[in-house]
ZALUM-840581 format. One record per residue (C-alpha): z, x, y; residue number from 1. Coordinates in pm, 1 decimal. Example, Ala and Ser with C-alpha at 12.3 -4.5 7.8 and 13.67 -1.06 7.14 Angstrom:
<recs>
<rec <780.0 1230.0 -450.0> 1>,
<rec <714.0 1367.0 -106.0> 2>,
</recs>
This chain:
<recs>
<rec <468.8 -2056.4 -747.0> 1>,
<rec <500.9 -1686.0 -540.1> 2>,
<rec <653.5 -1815.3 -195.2> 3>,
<rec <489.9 -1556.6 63.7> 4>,
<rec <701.0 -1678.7 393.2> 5>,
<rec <903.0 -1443.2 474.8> 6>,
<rec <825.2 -1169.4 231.1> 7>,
<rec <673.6 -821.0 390.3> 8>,
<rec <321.0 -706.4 317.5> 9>,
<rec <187.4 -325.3 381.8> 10>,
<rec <-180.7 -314.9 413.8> 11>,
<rec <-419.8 35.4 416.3> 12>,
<rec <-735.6 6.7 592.2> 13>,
<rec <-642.7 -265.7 803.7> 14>,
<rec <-832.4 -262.1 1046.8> 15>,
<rec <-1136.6 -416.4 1001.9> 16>,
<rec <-1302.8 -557.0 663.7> 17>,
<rec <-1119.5 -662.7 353.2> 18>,
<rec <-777.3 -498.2 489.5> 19>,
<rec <-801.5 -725.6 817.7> 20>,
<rec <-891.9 -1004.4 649.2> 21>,
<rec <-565.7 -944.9 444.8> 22>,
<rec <-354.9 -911.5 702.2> 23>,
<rec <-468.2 -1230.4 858.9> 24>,
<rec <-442.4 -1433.9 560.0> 25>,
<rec <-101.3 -1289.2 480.7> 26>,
<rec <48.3 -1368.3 818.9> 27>,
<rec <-85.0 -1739.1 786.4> 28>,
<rec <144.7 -1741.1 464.7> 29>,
<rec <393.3 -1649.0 711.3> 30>,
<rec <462.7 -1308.6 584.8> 31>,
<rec <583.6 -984.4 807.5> 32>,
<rec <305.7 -712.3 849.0> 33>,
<rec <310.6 -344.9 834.0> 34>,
<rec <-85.0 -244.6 926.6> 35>,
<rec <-224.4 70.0 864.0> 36>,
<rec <-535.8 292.2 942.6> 37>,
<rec <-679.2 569.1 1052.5> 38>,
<rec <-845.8 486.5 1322.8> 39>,
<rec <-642.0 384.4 1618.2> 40>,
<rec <-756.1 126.9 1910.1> 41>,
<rec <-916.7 -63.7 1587.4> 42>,
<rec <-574.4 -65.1 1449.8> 43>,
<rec <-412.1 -173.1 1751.9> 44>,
<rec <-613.7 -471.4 1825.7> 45>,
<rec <-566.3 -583.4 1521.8> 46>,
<rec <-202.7 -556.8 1543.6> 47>,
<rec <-208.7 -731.6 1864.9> 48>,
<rec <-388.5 -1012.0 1777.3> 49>,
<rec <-179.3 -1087.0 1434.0> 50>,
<rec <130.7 -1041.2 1714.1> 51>,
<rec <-53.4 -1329.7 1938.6> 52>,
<rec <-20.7 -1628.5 1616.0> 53>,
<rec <350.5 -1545.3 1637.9> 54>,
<rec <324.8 -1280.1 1322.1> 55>,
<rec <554.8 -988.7 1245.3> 56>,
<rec <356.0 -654.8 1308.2> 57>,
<rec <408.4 -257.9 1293.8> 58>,
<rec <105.0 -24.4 1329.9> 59>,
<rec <133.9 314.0 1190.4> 60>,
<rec <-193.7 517.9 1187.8> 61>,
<rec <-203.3 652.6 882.8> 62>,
<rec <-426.7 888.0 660.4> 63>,
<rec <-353.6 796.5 304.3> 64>,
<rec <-533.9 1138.4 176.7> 65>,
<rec <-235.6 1321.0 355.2> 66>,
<rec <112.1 1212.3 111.2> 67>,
<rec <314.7 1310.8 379.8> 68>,
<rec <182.8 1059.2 576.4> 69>,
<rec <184.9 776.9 355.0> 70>,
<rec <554.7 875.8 265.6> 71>,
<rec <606.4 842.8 682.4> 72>,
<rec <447.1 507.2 641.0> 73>,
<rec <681.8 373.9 344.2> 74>,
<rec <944.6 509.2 628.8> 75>,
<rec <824.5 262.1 868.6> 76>,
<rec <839.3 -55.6 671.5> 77>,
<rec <1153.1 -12.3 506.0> 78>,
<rec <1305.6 88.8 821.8> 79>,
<rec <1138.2 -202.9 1002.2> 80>,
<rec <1162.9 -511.0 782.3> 81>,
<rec <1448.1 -357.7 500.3> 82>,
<rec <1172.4 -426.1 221.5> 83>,
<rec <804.1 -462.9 89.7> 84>,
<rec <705.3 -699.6 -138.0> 85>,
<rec <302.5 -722.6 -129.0> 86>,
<rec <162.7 -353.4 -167.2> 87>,
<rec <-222.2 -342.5 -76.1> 88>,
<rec <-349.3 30.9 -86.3> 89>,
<rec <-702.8 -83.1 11.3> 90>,
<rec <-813.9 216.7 264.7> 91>,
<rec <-1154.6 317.8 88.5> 92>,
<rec <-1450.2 517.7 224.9> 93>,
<rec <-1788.6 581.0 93.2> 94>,
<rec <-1983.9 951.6 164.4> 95>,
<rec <-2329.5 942.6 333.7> 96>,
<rec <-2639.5 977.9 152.8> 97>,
<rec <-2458.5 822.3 -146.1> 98>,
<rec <-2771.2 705.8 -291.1> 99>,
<rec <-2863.3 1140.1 -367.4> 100>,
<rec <-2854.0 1276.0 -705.6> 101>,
<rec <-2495.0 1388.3 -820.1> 102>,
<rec <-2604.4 1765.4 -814.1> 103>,
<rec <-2681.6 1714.8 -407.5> 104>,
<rec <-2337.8 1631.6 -290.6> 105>,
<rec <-2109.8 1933.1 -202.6> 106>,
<rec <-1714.9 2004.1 -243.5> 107>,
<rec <-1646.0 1879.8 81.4> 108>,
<rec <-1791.6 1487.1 -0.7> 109>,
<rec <-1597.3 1483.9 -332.9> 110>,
<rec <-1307.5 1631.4 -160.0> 111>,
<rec <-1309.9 1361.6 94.2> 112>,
<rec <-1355.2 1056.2 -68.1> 113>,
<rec <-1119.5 1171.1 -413.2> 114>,
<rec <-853.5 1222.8 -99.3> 115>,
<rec <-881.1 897.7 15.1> 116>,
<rec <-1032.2 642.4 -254.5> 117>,
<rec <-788.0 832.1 -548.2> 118>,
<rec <-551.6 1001.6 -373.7> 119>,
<rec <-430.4 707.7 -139.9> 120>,
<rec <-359.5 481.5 -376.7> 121>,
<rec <-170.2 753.6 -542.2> 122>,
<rec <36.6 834.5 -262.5> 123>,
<rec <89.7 457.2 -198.6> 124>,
<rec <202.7 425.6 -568.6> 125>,
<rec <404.4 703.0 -534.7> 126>,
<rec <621.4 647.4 -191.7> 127>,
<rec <631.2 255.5 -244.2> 128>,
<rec <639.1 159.0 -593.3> 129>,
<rec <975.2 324.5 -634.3> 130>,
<rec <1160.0 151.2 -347.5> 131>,
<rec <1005.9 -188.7 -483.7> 132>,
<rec <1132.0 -125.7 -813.5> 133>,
<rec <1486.0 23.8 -696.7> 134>,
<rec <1573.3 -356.6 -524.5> 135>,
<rec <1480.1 -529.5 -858.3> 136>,
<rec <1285.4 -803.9 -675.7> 137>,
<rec <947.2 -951.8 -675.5> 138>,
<rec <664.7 -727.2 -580.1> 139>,
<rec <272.4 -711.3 -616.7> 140>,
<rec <41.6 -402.6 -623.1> 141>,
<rec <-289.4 -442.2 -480.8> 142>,
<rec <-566.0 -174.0 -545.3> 143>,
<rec <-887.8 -201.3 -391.4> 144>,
<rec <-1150.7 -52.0 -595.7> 145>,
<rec <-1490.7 -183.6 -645.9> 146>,
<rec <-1762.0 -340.1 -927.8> 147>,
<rec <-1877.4 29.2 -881.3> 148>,
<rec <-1601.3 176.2 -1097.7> 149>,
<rec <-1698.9 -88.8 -1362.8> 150>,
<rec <-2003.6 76.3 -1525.7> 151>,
<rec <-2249.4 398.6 -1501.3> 152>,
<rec <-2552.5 451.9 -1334.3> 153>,
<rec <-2692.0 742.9 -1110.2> 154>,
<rec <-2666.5 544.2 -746.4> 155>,
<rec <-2341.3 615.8 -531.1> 156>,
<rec <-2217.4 892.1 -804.4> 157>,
<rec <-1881.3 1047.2 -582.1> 158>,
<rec <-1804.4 699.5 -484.7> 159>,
<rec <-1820.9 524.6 -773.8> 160>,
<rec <-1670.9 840.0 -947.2> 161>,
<rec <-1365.0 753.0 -724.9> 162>,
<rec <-1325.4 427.7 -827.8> 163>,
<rec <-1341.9 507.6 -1200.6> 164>,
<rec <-1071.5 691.8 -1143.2> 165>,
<rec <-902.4 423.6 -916.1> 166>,
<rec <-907.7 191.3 -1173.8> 167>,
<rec <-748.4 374.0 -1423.3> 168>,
<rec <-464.5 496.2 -1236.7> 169>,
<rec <-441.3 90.7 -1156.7> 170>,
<rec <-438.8 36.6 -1530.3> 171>,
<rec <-162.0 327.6 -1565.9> 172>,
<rec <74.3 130.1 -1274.5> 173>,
<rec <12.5 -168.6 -1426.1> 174>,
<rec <115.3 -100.3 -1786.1> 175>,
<rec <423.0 41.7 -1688.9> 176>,
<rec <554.9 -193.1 -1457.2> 177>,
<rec <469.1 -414.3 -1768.6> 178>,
<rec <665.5 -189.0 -2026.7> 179>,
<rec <995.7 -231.8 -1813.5> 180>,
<rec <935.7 -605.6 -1794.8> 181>,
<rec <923.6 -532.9 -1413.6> 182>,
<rec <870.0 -808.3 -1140.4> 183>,
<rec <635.2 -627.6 -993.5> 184>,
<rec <271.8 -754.2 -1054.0> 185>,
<rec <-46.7 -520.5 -1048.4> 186>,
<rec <-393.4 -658.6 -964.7> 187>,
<rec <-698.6 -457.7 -926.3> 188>,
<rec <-953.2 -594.8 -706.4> 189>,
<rec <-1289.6 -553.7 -753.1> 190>,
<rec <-1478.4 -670.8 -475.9> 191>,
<rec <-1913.2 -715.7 -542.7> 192>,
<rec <-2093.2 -696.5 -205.6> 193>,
<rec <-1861.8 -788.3 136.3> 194>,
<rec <-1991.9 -785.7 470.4> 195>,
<rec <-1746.4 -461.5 570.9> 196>,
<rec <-1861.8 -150.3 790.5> 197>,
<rec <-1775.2 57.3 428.8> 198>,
<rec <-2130.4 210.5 486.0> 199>,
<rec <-2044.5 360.5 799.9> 200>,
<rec <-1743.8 563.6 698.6> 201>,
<rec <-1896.0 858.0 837.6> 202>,
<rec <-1755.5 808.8 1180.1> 203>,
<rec <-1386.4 895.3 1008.1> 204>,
<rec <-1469.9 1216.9 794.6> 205>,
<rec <-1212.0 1498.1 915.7> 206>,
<rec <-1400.7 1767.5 1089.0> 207>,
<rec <-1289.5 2014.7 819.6> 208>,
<rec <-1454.4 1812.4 554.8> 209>,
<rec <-1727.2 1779.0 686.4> 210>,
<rec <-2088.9 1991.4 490.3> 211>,
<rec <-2248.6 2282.5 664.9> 212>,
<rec <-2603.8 2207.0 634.2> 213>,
<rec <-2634.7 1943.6 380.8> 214>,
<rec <-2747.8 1576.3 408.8> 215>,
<rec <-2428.7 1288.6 496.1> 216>,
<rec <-2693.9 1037.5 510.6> 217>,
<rec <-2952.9 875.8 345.8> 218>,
<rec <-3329.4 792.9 415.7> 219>,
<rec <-3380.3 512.1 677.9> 220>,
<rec <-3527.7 289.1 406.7> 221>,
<rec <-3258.4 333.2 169.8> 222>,
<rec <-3019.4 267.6 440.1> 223>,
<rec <-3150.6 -30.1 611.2> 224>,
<rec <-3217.8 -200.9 238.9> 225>,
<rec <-2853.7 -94.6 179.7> 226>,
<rec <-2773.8 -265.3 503.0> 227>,
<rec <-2953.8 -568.7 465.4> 228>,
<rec <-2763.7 -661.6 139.7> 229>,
<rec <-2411.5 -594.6 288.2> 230>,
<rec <-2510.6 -802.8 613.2> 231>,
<rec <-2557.2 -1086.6 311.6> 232>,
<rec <-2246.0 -1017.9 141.0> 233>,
<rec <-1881.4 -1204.9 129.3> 234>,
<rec <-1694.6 -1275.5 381.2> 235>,
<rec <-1379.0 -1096.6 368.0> 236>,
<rec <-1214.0 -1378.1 446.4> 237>,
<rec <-1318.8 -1494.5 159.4> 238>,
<rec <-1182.0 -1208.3 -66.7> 239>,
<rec <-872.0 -1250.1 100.7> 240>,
<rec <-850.2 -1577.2 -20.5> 241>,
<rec <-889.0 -1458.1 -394.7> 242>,
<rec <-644.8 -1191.2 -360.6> 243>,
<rec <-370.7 -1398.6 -263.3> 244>,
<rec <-448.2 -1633.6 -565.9> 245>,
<rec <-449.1 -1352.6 -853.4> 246>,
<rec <-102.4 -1231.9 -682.5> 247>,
<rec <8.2 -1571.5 -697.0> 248>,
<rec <-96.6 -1573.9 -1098.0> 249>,
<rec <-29.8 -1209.1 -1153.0> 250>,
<rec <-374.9 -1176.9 -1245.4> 251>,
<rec <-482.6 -820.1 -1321.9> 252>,
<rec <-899.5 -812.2 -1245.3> 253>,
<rec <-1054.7 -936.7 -983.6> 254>,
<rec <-1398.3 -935.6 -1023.3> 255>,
<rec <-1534.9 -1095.1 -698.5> 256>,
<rec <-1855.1 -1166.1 -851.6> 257>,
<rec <-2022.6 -1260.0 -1202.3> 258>,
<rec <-2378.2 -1040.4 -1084.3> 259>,
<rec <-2238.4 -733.8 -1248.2> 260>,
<rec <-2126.7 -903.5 -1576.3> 261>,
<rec <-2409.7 -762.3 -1755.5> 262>,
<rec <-2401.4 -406.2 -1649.6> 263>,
<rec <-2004.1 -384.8 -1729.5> 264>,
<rec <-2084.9 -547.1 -2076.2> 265>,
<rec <-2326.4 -273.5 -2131.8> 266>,
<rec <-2152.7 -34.5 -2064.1> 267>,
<rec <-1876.9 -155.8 -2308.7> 268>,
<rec <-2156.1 -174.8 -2541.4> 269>,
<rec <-2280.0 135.8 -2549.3> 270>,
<rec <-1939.8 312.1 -2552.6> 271>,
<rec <-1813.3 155.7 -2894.6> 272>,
<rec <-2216.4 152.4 -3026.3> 273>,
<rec <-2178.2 522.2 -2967.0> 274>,
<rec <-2541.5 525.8 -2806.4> 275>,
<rec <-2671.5 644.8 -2444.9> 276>,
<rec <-2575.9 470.7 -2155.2> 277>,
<rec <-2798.4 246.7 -2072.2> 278>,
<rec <-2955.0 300.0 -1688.8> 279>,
<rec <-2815.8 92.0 -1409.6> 280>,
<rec <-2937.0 39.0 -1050.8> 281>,
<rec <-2662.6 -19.5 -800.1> 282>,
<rec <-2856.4 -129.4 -502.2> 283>,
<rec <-3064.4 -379.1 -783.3> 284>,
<rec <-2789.3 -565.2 -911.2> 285>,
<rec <-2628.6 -562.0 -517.5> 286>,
<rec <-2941.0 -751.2 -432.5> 287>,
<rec <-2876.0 -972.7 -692.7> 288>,
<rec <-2477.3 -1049.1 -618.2> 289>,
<rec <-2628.4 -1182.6 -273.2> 290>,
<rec <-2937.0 -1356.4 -409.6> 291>,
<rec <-2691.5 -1535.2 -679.5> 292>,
<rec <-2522.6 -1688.6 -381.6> 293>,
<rec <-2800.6 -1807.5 -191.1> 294>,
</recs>
């Protein structure tokens, strides 16, 4: 049985969604905190509220697109609490108008969200993962990346793009922390529909990344039906919850939800059937994870 008192957590987007709801579980196992985000007074508060139970907290805002940043970050724990044990690189962000053909979205939206959705868990593998290893103790990875880099389909194409790629690179950690017999457990979570302002990452695009005369959002139907689902999805208290049970049985998926089952099997499928992939619709089978639940 992991013991979590004690032990030191880092957490990426944390503050608001799945990443706060982290934080807050992990400092009820009685763990010390290092919180990070890019967006400040969000940050902040959440820092000073963990600090009001009594927890352990540092705040760094941090972009995890910029390596020298997250490096600056790894910087701040170890120099804080001496060690890290629980890794959760779980900043994501999702481009407006992601519901547009692939062919709509410019250099600038893949640029952004390969930065951040790829590239920070990269940067997190890459400036923590080596000081966990170097103490020889026990460590988990945690890599938020989403049913959307599961299977195909034309809805949310940079995004879930991203997360393909996420997943992989989660797959790559994993196997060789394994081939070293490493402590150090990898779990990629997978999270279905959770009530988190994900669809509103707009307000945190850098200024230089931002498209000169091109569409960063979608129609007002499309968003408010997108809306409407999320407002039905998981808690993220309740993902929380499952993370800290597949680190506690080194459990390497986390599939928050069984409403996507068929679409990933397809997928599968149609790879080793050498056919066509099969259509998918995103926002369909969404409406479904929250209709399975009631």
């Amino acid at each position: 049985m992991v013991d979590f008192d004690g032990k030191v957590a880092v957490v990426t987007g944390a503050a608001s969604g799945i990443g706060r709801a982290l934080a807050e579980r992990f400092a009820a196992e009685g763990m010390r905190l290092v919180l990070a985000d890019i967006e400040p007074a969000p940050l902040q508060a959440a820092a000073e509220a963990l600090r009001a139970t009594g927890a352990p907290v540092e705040w760094w805002v941090t972009d995890v697109a910029d390596a020298a940043a997250v490096e600056a970050l790894a910087e701040t724990a170890y120099g804080r609490f001496g060690a890290v044990h629980v890794l959760c690189n779980n900043a994501g962000i999702v481009p407006g108008g992601r519901f547009r053909p692939i062919w709509e979205f410019a250099p600038e939206d893949w640029a952004w969200t390969m930065g951040v959705n790829l590239m920070g868990i990269v940067h997190g593998t890459a400036s923590f993962v080596p000081r966990m290893r170097a103490t020889g103790e026990w460590g988990h990875v945690v890599n938020t990346i989403s049913v959307a880099g599961l299977f195909g389909g034309a809805n949310s194409p940079v995004y879930s793009v991203s997360k393909h790629a996420a997943l992989r690179a989660t797959e790559a950690l994993h196997a060789a922390l394994t081939e070293e017999n490493s402590p150090i457990g990898v779990t990629a979570l997978c999270p279905g529909v959770v009530r988190t302002g994900i669809g509103t990452s707009e307000r945190n695009r850098p200024q230089a990344l931002r498209p000169v005369g091109q569409a960063t959002r979608d129609s007002d139907a499309m968003r408010q039906a997108a809306a409407a689902v999320t407002t039905a999805g998981l808690e993220p208290e309740t993902v929380a919850g499952m993370v800290v049970e597949a680190i506690r049985e080194r459990r390497f998926y986390l599939i928050t939800t069984a409403a996507f089952d068929s679409a990933i099997r397809t997928r599968m499928e149609d790879i080793l059937a050498r056919r066509n992939p099969t259509p998918v619709d995103l926002l369909a089978l969404s409406k479904g994870d929250v209709g399975a639940r009631g």
